[in-house]
C-alpha positions as a Markdown table, in Angstrom:
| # | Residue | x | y | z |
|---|---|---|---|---|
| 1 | Unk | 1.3 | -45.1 | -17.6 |
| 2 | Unk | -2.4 | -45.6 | -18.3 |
| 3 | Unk | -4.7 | -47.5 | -16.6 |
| 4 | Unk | -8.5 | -48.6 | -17.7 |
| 5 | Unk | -10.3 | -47.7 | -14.2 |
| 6 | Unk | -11.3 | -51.4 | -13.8 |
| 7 | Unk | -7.4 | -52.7 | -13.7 |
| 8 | Unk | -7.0 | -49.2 | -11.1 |
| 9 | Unk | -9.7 | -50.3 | -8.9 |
| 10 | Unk | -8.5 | -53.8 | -9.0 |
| 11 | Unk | -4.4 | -52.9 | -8.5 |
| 12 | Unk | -4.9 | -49.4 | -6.7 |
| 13 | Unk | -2.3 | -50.1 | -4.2 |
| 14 | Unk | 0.3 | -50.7 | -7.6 |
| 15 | Unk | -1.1 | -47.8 | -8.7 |
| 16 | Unk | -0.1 | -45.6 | -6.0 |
| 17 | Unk | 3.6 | -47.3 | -5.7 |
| 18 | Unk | 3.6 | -46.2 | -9.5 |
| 19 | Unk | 2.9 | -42.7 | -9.1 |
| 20 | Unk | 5.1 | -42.4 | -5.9 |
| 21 | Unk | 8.1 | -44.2 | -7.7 |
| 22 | Unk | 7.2 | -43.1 | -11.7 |
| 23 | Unk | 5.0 | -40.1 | -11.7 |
| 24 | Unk | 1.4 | -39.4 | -12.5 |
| 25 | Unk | -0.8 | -42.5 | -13.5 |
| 26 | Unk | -3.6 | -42.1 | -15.8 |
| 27 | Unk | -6.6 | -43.4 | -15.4 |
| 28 | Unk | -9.1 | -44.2 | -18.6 |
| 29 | Unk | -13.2 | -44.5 | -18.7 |
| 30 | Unk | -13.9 | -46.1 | -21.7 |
| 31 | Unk | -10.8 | -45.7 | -23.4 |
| 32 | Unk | -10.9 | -41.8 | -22.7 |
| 33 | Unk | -8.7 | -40.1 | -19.8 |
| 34 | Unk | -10.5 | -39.9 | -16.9 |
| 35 | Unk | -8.6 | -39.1 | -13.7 |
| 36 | Unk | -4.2 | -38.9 | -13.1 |
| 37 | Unk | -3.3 | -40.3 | -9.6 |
| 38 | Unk | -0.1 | -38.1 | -8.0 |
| 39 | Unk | 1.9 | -38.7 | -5.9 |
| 40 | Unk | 1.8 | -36.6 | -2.9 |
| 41 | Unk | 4.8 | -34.5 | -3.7 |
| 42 | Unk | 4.1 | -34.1 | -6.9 |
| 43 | Unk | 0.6 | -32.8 | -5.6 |
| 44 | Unk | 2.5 | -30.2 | -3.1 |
| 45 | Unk | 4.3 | -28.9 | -6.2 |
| 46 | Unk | 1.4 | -28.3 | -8.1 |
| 47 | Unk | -0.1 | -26.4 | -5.0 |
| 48 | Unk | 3.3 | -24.9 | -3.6 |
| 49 | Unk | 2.8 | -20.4 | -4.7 |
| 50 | Unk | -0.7 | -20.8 | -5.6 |
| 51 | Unk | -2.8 | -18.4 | -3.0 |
| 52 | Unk | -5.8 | -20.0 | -1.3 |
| 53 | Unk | -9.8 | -18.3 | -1.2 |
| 54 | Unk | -8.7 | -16.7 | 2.0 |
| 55 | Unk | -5.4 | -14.8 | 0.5 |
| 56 | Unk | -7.7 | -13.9 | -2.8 |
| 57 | Unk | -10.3 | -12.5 | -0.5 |
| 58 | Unk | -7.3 | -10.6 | 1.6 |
| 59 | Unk | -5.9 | -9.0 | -1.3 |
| 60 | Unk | -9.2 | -7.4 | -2.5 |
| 61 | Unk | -8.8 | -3.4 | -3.1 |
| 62 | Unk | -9.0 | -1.5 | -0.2 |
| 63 | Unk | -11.7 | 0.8 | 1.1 |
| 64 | Unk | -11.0 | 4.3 | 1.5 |
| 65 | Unk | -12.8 | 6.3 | 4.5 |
| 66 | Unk | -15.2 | 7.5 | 1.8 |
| 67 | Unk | -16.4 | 4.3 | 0.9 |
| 68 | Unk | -15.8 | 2.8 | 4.8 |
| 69 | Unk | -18.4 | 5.2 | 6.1 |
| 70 | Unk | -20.9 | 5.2 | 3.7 |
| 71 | Unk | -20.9 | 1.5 | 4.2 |
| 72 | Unk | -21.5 | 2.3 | 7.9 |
| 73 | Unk | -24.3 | 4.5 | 7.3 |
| 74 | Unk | -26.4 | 2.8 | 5.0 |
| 75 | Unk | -29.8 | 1.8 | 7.2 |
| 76 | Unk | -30.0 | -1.8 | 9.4 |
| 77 | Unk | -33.6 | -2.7 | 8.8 |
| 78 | Unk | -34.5 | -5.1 | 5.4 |
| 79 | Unk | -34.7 | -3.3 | 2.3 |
| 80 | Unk | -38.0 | -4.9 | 1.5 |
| 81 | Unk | -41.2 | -4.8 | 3.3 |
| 82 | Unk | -41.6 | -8.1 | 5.2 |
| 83 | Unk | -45.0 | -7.7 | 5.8 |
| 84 | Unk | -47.5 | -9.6 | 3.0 |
């Protein structure tokens, strides 16, 4: 169902109830689709497989000892001369 944002604002709590009992809820701006309301399960679907930032960054390619040491090596002071 669709719903002009001021009739959301105004019956949020039906709103909810709707997309809990119905599924998603639109809501419009100015006659244009602006924001769907989910119910919480429907949410957890959506999300349920998908990896997080941490499980991307976990999965990057490995280093091999090549690459591990020259990491290692490379110098601790700035690259760039902090004195003006």
């Amino acid at each position: 169902m669709e719903w002009p944002l001021q009739d959301a604002k105004n019956q949020f709590s039906k709103v909810v109830q709707k997309a809990r009992l119905e599924g998603p809820q639109i809501v419009t701006l100015r006659g244009m689709r602006a924001a769907v309301v989910l119910s919480a399960a429907d949410y957890d679907a959506l999300r349920s497989g998908r990896p997080t930032l941490v499980d991307d960054l976990l999965a990057g390619p490995s280093w091999d000892d090549e690459l591990a040491e020259e990491a290692m090596r490379r110098t601790k002071t700035p690259s760039r001369d902090a004195a003006f």
